[in-house]
C-alpha positions in Angstrom: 7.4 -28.7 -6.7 8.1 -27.2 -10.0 6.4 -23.7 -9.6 7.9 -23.2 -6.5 11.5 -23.5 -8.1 10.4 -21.2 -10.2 9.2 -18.6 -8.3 12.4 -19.2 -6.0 14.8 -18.7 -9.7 12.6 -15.0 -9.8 13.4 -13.9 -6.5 16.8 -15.0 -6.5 17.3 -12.5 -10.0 15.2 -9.9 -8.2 17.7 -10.0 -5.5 20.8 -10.1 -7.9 19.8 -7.2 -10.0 19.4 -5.0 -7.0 21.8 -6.5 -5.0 19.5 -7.5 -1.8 19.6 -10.9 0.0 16.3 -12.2 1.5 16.8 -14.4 4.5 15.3 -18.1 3.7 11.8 -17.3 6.0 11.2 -13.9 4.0 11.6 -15.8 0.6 9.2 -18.8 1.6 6.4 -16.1 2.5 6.7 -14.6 -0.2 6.6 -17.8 -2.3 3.5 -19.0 -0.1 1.6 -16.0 -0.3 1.8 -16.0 -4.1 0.6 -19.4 -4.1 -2.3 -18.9 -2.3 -3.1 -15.9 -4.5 -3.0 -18.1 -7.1 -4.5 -21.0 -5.8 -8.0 -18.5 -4.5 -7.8 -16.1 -7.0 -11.1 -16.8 -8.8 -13.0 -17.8 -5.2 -12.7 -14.1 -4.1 -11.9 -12.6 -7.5 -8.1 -11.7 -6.1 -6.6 -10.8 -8.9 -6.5 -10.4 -13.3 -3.0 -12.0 -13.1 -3.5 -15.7 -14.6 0.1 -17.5 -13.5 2.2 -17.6 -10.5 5.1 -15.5 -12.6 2.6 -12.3 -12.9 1.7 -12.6 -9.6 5.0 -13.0 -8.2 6.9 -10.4 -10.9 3.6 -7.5 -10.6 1.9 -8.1 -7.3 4.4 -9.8 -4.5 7.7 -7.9 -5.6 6.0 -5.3 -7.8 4.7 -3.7 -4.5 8.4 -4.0 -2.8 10.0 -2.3 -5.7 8.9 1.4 -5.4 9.6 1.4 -1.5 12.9 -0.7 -1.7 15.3 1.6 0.0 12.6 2.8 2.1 14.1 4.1 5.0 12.1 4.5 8.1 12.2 3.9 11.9 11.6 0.3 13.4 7.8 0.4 14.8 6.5 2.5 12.3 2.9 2.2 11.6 1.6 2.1 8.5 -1.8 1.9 6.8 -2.9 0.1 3.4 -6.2 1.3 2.4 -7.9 -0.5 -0.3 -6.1 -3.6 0.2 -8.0 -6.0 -1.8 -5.6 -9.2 -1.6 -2.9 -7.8 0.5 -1.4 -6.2 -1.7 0.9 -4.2 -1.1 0.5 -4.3 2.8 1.5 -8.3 2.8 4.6 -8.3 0.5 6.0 -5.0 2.5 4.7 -6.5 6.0 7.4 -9.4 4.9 10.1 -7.1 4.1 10.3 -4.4 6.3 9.9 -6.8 9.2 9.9 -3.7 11.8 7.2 -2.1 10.2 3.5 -2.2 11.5 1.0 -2.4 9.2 -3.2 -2.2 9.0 -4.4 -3.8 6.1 -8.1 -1.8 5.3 -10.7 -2.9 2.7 -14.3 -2.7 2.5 -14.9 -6.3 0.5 -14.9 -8.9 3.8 -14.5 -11.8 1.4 -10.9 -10.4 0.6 -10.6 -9.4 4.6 -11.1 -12.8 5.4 -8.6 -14.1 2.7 -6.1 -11.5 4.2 -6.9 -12.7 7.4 -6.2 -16.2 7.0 -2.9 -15.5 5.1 -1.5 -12.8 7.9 -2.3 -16.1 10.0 -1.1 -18.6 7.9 2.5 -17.1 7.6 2.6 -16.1 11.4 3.1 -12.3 10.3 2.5 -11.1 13.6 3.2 -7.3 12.4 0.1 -7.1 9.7 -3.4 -6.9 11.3 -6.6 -6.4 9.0 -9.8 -3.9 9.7 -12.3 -4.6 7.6 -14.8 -1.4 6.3 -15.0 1.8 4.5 -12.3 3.4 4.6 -14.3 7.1 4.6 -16.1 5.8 7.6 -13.1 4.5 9.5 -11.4 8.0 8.9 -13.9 9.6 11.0 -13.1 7.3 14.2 -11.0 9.3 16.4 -8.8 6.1 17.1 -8.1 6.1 13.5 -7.2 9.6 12.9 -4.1 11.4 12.9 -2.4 7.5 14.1 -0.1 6.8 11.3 3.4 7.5 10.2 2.6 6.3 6.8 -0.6 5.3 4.3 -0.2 3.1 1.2 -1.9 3.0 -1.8 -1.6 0.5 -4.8 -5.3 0.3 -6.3 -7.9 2.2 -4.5 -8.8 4.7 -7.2 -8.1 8.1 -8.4 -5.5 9.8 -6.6 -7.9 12.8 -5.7 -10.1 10.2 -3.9 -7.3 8.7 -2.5 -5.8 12.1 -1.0 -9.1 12.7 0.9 -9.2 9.0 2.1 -5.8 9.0 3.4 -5.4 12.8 4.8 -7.2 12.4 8.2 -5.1 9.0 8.6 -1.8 10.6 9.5 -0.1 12.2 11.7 2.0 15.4 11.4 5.4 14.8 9.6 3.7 11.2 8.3 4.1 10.1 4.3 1.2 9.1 2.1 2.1 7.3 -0.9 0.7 6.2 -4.3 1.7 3.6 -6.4 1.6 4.7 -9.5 4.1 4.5 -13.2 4.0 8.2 -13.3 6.3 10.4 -11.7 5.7 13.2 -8.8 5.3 16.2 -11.3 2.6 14.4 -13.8 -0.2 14.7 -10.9 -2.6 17.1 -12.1 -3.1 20.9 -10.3 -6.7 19.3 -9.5 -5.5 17.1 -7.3 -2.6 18.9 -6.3 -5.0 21.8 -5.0 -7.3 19.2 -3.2 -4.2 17.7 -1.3 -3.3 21.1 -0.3 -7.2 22.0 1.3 -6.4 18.3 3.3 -3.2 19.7 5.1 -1.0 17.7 2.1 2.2 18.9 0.7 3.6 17.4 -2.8 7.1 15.7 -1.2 10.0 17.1 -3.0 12.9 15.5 -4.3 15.2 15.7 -1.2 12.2 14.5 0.8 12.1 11.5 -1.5 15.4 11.1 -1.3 15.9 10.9 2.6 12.9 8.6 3.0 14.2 6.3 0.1 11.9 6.3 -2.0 12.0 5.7 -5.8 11.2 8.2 -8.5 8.0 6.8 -9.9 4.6 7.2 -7.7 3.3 9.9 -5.9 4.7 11.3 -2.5 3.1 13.7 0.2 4.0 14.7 3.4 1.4 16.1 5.9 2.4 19.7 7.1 -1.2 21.1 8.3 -4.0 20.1 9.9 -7.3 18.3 8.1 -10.6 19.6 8.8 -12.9 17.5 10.5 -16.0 17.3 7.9 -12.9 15.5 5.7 -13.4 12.6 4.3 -16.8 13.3 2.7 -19.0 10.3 1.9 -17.8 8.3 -0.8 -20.5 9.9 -3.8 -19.3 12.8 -3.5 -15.6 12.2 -3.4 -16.2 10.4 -6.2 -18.3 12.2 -8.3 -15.4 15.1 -7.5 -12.6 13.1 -8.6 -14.1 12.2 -11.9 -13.3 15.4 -13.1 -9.3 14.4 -12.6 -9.5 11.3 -15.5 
């Protein structure tokens, strides 16, 4: 089909430009999931993206490109909170094949479309847990489990901190997509990350884990307090004064 030659002509510059070669599988998945993205978009309100190209170009390897020379041990588990369509949990869950990932959202029409596209592409590494993320925080099988949480869209970075914090484990990564770079967070948010156990990553940090300049990085190096997250009002209503 024509579209699909298309999308393969934009990963194959992708892949030139930062000299990377995806095997044929990884490229297909990609291609499929961007398709279906596409194809469902209005159904479950996916996505504001109108053509294949944006979705492919902002969403698919737009959410690969921060994390590219991500370097991290095989196994590692990994959480997306506030998935929506997958995104970035899918696109990195075809990548980094020896990563683990739990895709999280609260909207169980999107779950369900995450769902079927995990299935659909046999990515037997990505699993999905639908509900709010505040109130899956709090389980202890959730807390303190993961080497690394991911997130593209959920919100304001102070909300996301508090979300996030009680997910990982000592040592593990949270990290924000985001166009800015580390030192445009504000002190607000900074200070908040700091009450959660959550340390600003410097540049050496970024460095050794691979990651690009642009988004925000924190390493866990205390504990969280167990009354964190709060419910979702008043992490809200807190983070508004952060915009």
């Amino acid at each position: 089909m024509e579209h699909q030659s298309m999308m393969q002509e934009i990963i194959l510059a992708w892949e030139q430009v930062r000299s990377i070669r995806l095997s044929p599988d990884q490229t297909k998945s990609m291609i499929d999931f961007a398709d279906e993205l596409f194809l469902r978009s209005k159904q479950f309100n996916l996505t504001g993206f109108k053509t294949r190209k944006e979705i492919m170009e902002n969403l698919v390897l737009g959410s690969i490109d921060p994390l590219l020379g991500m370097n991290v041990p095989r196994g590692t588990l990994f959480a997306d909170i506030g998935t929506g369509s997958g995104i970035p949990g899918i696109p990195l869950g075809i990548y980094f094949e020896g990563l683990r990932g739990i895709l999280m959202d609260s909207n169980e029409k999107k779950m369900g479309f995450v769902g079927s596209v995990i299935e659909m592409l046999q990515l037997a590494n990505l699993s999905v847990m639908p509900g709010r993320i505040e109130e899956r925080a709090r389980e202890d099988s959730l807390r303190e489990r993961f080497n690394l949480v991911l997130s593209r869209a959920l919100g304001n970075t102070y909300l996301v901190v508090e979300l996030a914090a009680p997910l990982l484990v000592m040592g593990g990564y949270l990290y924000v997509y985001a166009n800015e770079m580390q030192g445009d967070i504000p002190a607000l948010v900074v200070r908040h990350a700091g009450e959660l156990g959550l340390d600003m990553a410097g540049e050496e940090e970024r460095g050794s884990l691979g990651i690009g300049a642009a988004g925000f990085l924190f390493i866990k190096k205390g504990a969280t307090d167990a009354k964190y997250p709060r419910r979702f009002a008043v992490i809200k209503r807190e983070a508004q004064r952060c915009m």
